[in-house]
N, C-alpha and C positions, 0 to 999 in steps of 0.2 A: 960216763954213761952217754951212747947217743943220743943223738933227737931222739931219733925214732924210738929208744930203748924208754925214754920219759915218756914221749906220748903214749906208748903202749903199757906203763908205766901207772899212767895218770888215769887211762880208757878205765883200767882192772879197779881202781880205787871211785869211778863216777856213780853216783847213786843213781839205782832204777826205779821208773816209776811201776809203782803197785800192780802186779798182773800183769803187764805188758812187755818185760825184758828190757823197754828201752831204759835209755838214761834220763833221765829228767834233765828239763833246762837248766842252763848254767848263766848264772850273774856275772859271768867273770868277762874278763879281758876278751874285746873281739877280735884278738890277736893271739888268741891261746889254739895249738897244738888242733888238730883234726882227731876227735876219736875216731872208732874205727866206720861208725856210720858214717858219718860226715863224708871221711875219705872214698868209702865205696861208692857213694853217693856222686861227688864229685869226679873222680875216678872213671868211672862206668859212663858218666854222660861225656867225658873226654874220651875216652875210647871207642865210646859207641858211636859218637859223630865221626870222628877220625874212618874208623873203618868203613862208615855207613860212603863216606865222603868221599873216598879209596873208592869203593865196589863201584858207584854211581859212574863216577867219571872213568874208571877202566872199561864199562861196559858202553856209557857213553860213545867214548872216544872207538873201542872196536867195533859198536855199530852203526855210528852216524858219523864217526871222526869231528866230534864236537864234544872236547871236552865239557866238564860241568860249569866252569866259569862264564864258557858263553850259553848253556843252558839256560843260567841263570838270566843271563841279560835277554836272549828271545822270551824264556819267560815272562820277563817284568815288561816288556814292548808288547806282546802276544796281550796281558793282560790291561794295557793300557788303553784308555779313548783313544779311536784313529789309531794306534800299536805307534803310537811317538811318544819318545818322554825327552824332558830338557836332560842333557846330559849328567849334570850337578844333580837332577834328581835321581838318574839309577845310579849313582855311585850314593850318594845317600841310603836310597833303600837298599843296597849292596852290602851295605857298608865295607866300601872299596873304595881305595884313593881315587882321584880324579885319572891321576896317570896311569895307574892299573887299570882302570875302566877305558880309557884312551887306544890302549895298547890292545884290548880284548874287545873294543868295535875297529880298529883298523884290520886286524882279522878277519871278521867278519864282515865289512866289506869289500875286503880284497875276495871271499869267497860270495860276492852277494845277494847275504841275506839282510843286512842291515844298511840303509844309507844315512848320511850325515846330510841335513840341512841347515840353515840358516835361523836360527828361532825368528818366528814373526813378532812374537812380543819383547824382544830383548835383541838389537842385532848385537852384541856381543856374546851370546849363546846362542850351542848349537842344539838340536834337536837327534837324537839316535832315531832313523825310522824303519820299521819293520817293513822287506820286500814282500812281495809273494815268494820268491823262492825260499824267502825267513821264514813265513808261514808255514808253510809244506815242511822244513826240515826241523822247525819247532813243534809241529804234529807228530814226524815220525820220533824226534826222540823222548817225547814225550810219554810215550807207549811205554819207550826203553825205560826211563826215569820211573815210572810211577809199577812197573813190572818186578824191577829191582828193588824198590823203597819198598813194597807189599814184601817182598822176598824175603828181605834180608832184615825186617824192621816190624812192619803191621801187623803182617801175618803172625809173628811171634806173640804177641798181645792179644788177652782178653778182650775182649770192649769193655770190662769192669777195669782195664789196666789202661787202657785208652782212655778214657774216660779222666782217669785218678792224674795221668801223667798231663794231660791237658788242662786241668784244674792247677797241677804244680808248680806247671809254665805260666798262664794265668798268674798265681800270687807271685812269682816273683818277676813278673811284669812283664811278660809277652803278651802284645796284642793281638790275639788272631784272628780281628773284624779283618782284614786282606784274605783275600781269595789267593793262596800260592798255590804252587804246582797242576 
């Protein structure tokens, strides 16, 4: 029998709670099989990032020719005191290696909207610093970003599903006191 044939196996045999259709919790092993909630559950937030992540940066990149990775870094500068941050810090809030974040402000200075200076508090760190011309083209794809994310994502939800999904992220530990996008 395969996996899948047990888990799907095991889902048909889990006891429901009263009224509700679902399963009731399980005492077992946190290493036991995905029934089929779990999986969709799982599943659907892997998919729906993925695509969401896809659409973003296609449209991105066809109308500002800035992919979503350096969106992301004008973002996090755009939102920062003075639009500098220490390098180490947007790869932390990225969570992107140091050399991937490296690689995605030499870019972006070579087109520049980002400069690199010297940290005044640490001369062994640099500082990523938002240009004006950063400015300006983290406005206009900004437009693009949050046009697309409504599109393909908000707009499809209730505000009672918005609402429920932000509560979800919540418990299992996102912080959404940061102001993104």
């Amino acid at each position: 029998m395969s996996l899948q044939n047990r888990a799907d196996s095991a889902e048909l045999r889990a006891p429901k709670v009263a009224g509700t259709g679902q399963e009731a919790p399980k005492e077992a092993s946190p290493s036991r099989p995905l029934n089929r909630t779990e999986r969709a559950a799982w599943l659907g937030l892997l998919a729906t990032h993925l695509r969401l992540l896809r659409t973003l940066d296609t449209e991105l990149v066809a109308a500002e020719r800035l992919p979503m990775s350096s969106f992301e870094v004008l973002l996090t500068l755009a939102e920062a005191p003075g639009g500098h941050l220490r390098m180490k810090d947007i790869a932390a809030s990225l969570l992107i290696s140091r050399s991937g974040l490296t690689r995605i402000v030499d870019d972006l200075e070579r087109q520049g909207l980002v400069e690199r200076r010297k940290c005044s508090s640490d001369a062994r760190g640099f500082d990523a610093v938002l240009t004006d011309a950063g400015t300006r083209a983290y406005r206009r794809a900004r437009k693009v970003h949050l046009t697309n994310l409504r599109s393909e994502f908000l707009d499809k939800l209730t505000p009672e599903q918005l609402t429920a999904l932000s509560d979800i992220w919540r418990t299992v530990g996102f912080d959404d006191s940061a102001n993104a996008c």
